[in-house]
C-alpha atoms as one frame of an Amber mdcrd trajectory, in Angstrom:
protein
 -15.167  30.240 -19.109 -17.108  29.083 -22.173 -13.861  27.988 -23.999 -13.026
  26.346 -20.950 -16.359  24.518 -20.703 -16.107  23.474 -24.082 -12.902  21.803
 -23.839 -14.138  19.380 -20.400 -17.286  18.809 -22.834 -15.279  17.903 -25.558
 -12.299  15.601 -23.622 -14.649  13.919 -21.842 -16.770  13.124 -25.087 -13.660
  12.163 -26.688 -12.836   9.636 -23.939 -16.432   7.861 -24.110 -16.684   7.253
 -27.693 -12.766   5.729 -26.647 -13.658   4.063 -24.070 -16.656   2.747 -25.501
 -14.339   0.773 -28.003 -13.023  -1.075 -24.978 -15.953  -3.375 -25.392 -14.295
  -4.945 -28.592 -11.381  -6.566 -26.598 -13.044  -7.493 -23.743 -16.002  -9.199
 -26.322 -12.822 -11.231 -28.069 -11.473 -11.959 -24.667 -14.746 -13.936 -23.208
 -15.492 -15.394 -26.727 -12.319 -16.819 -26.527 -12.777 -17.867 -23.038 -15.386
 -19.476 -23.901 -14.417 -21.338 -27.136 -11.336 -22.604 -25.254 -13.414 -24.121
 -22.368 -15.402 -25.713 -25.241 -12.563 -26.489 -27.492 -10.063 -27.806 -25.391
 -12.121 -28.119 -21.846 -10.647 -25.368 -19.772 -10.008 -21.553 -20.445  -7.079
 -19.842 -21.073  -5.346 -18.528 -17.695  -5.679 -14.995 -18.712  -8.609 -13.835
 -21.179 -10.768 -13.888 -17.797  -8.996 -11.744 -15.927  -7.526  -9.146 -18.505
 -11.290  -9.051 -19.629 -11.872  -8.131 -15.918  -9.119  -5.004 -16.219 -10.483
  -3.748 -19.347 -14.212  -3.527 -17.702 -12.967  -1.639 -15.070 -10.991   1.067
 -17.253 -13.931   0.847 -19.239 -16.639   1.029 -16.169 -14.594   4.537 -14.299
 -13.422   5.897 -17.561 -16.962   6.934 -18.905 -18.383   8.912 -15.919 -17.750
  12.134 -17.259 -19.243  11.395 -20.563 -22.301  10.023 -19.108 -22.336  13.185
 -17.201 -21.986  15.588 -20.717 -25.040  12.652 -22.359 -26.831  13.338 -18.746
 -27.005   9.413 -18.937 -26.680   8.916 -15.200 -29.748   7.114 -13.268 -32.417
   9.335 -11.855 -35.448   8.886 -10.258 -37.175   9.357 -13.621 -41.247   9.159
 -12.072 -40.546  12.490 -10.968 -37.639  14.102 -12.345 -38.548  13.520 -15.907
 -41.517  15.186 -14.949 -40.143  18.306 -14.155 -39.091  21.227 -17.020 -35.800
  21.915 -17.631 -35.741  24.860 -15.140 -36.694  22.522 -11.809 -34.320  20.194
 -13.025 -31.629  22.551 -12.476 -32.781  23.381  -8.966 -33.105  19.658  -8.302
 -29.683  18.974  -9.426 -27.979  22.467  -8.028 -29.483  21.456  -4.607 -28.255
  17.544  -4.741 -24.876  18.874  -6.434 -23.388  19.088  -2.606 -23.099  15.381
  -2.433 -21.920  15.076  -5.627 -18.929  16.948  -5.031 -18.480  15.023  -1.446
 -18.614  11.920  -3.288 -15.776  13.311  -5.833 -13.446  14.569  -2.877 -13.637
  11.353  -1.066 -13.139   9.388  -5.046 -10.276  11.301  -5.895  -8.422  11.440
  -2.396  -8.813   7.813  -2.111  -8.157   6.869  -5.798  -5.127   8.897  -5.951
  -4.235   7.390  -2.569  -4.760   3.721  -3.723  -3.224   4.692  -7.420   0.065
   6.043  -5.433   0.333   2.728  -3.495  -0.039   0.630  -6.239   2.116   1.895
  -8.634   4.945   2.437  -6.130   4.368  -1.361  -5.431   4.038  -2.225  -9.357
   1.243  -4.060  -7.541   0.351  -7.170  -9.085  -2.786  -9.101  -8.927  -1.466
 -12.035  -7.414  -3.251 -14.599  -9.301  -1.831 -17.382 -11.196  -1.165 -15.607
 -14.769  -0.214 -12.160 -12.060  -1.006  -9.409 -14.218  -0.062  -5.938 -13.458
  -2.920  -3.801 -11.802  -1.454  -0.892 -10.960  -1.899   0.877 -14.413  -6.077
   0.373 -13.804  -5.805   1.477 -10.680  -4.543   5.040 -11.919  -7.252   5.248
 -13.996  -9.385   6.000 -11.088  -8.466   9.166 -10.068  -7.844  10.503 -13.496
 -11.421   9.157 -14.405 -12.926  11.294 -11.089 -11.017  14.470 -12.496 -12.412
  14.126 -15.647 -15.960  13.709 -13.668 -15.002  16.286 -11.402 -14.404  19.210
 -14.231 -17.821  18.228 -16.041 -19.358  18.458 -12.831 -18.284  21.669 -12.666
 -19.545  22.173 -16.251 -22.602  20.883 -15.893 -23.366  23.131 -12.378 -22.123
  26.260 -13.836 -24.899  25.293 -16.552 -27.724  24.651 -14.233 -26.844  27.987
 -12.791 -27.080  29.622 -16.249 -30.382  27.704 -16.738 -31.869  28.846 -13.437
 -31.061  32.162 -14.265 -32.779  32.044 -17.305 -29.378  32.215 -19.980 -28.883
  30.204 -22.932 -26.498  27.259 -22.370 -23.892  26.310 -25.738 -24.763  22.263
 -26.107 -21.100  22.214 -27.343 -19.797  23.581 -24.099 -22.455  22.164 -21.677
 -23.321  19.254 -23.186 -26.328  17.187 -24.002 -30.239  18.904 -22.453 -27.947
  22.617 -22.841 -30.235  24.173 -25.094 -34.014  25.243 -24.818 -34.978  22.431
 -27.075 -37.900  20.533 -25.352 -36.605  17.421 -27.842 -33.870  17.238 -25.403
C-alpha cells in the first residue's frame, strides 16, 4: 500500500510542477495579444482563445497536486487552529462529499470527454480550434484527484490512529513535524 501511495504522491507531484509550466505559453500568448492590439490595433484571432485552453488544462490538471501540497482552501480561522490529529477527523468526516463530488466529476467528465472526442468537437469560433483534447483532460485530472484522495484519507486514518505517515508517500503535513 505504501509503494502504492508513493507512486499517486509522486505522479501527481510530477504533473504540478508540469503543469505549472503551462503558465509560460499562456503568459506569451496574452503578451502577444496584447502587443498586437497595440501594434497593429486588433489581436490576433487565436492567442485569446488558445490562452483560454491552456488555463483550463492548467486549472483541472493541478488538483491532485494541490491535494499532495494540502493547498486547497479551508476555513483557516478554525481549522488552522486545530493539531494535526483534529484535522484528520475534520477532513475524514467531510471526506464523504469529497468523494460524491469526484463520482459525479468523473462520470460527467468522462461523459462530456466521450462526446467530444467522438464529435472532434470544435469550438466553433472564428479561428475553430479543437476542444475535445481539453475536454479529456477532465476526467483524467479527477482520477488523478481521485487516487490522492484516497492517499491522503488512508493518511488521516493512519494519523488518527496515532501511526507515522511517509511525507514521500502521503505528501506534504505527513509527518509529526509541527513546521508543517
Amino acid at each position: 500500500m505504501l509503494k502504492i501511495a508513493r507512486s499517486v504522491t509522486s505522479v501527481n507531484s510530477w504533473v504540478g510542477r508540469a503543469a505549472a509550466w503551462l503558465i509560460v505559453p499562456m503568459f506569451v500568448l496574452l503578451l502577444a495579444d496584447v502587443v498586437m492590439r497595440y501594434l497593429v490595433g486588433s489581436a490576433a484571432i487565436w492567442t485569446a482563445e488558445l490562452a483560454q485552453l491552456i488555463f483550463a488544462v492548467y486549472a483541472v490538471i493541478a488538483g491532485g497536486y494541490l491535494l499532495v501540497e494540502r493547498a486547497h482552501v479551508n476555513v483557516d480561522i478554525i481549522y488552522g487552529r486545530f493539531n494535526r490529529v483534529k484535522k484528520a477527523i475534520v477532513d475524514l468526516s467531510t471526506s464523504v462529499l469529497f468523494y460524491i463530488f469526484m463520482a459525479v466529476l468523473i462520470y460527467q467528465g468522462i461523459d462530456m470527454a466521450w462526446e467530444s472526442a467522438t464529435k472532434l468537437e470544435t469550438s466553433s469560433s472564428i479561428w475553430d480550434p479543437h476542444i475535445w483534447p481539453a475536454k479529456i483532460v477532465i476526467p483524467l485530472a479527477g482520477i488523478l484527484l481521485l487516487l490522492q484522495g484516497v492517499v491522503r484519507t488512508v493518511s488521516d486514518i493512519r494519523t488518527v490512529c496515532g501511526l507515522r505517515n511517509d511525507p514521500a508517500a502521503f505528501g506534504k503535513q505527513a509527518t509529526d513535524d509541527p513546521s508543517h
